[in-house]
C-alpha positions in Angstrom: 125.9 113.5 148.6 127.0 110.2 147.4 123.1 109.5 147.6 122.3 112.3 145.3 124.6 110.9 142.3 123.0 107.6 142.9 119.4 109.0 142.5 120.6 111.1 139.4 122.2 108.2 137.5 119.2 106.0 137.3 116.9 109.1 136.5 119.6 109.9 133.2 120.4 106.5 132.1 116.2 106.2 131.7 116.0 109.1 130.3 118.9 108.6 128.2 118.1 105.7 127.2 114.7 106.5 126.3 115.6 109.0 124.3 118.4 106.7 122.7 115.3 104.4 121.8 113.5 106.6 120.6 116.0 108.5 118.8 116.8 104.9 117.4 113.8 104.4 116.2 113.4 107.2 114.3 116.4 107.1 112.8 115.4 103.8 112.0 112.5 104.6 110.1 114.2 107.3 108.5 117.0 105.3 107.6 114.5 102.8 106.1 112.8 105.3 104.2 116.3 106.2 101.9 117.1 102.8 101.4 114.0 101.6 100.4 112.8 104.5 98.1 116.1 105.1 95.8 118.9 103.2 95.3 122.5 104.8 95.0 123.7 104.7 92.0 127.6 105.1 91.9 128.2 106.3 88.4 126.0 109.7 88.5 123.6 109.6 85.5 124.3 107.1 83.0 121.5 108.9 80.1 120.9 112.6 79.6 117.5 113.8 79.2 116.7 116.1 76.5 114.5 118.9 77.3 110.8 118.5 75.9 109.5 121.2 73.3 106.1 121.5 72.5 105.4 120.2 69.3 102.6 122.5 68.2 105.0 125.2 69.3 107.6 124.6 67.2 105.6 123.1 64.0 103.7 126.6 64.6 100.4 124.8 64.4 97.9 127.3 65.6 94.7 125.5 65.4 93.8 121.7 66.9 91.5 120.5 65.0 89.2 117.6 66.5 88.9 115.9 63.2 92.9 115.6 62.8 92.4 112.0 64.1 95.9 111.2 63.4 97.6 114.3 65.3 95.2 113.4 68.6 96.3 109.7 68.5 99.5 110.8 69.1 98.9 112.2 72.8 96.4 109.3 73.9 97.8 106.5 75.4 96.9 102.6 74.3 93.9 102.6 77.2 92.8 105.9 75.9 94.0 107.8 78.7 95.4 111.4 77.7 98.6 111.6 78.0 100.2 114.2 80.9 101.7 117.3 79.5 105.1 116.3 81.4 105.3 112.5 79.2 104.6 115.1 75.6 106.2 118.2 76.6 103.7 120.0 75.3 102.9 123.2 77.0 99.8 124.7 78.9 97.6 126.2 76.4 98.2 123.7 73.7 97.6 120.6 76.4 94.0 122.4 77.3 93.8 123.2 73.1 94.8 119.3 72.9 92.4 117.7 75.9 89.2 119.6 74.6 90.1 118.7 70.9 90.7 114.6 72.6 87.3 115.3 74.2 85.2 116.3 71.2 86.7 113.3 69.0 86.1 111.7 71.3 82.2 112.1 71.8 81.4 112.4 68.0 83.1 108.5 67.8 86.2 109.5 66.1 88.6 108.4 68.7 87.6 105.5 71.6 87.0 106.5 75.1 88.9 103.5 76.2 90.9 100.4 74.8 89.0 97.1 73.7 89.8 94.1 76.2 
């Protein structure tokens, strides 16, 4: 019998520590993963974020006009990139109203497709 418990304890401390390896490991990584991707910040938030409205929402502007060069410049970033509807706050229907108005300034040469270098 004494044998028995001698063959078991090798068999558990490999497993056991094994597992303890690989349980270290991944806790490891895991562990790596939170500290590297967001800091803790002690304080909670330190600025409040406002909700975005759409702007053509609330100024009640129906129609986007491809020609209102001046309203278009406002939701194109410096490289010319449209900007996201989630930067704007604008909403659905008057982001796809404002990227197909962006698009046709765009190929008439009223707005640039990109920034000059």
């Amino acid at each position: 019998m004494a044998e028995e418990t001698t063959q078991r304890a090798p068999e558990s401390r490999a497993s056991s520590s094994s597992s303890s390896s690989s349980s270290n490991s991944s806790s490891s990584s895991s562990s790596r993963s939170h500290s590297s991707s967001r800091p803790s910040r002690s304080g909670g938030r330190k600025f409040f974020r406002r909700k975005k409205v759409c702007k053509f929402c609330t100024e009640k502007i129906d129609v986007i006009s491809y020609r209102d060069v001046n309203l278009l410049r406002q939701f194109v970033a410096e490289r010319g990139k449209i900007v996201p509807r989630r930067l704007t706050g604008v909403c659905t229907t008057h982001q796809r109203r404002l990227t197909r108005a962006i698009k046709q300034a765009r190929n008439i040469a009223l707005l640039p497709f990109a920034a000059r270098y």
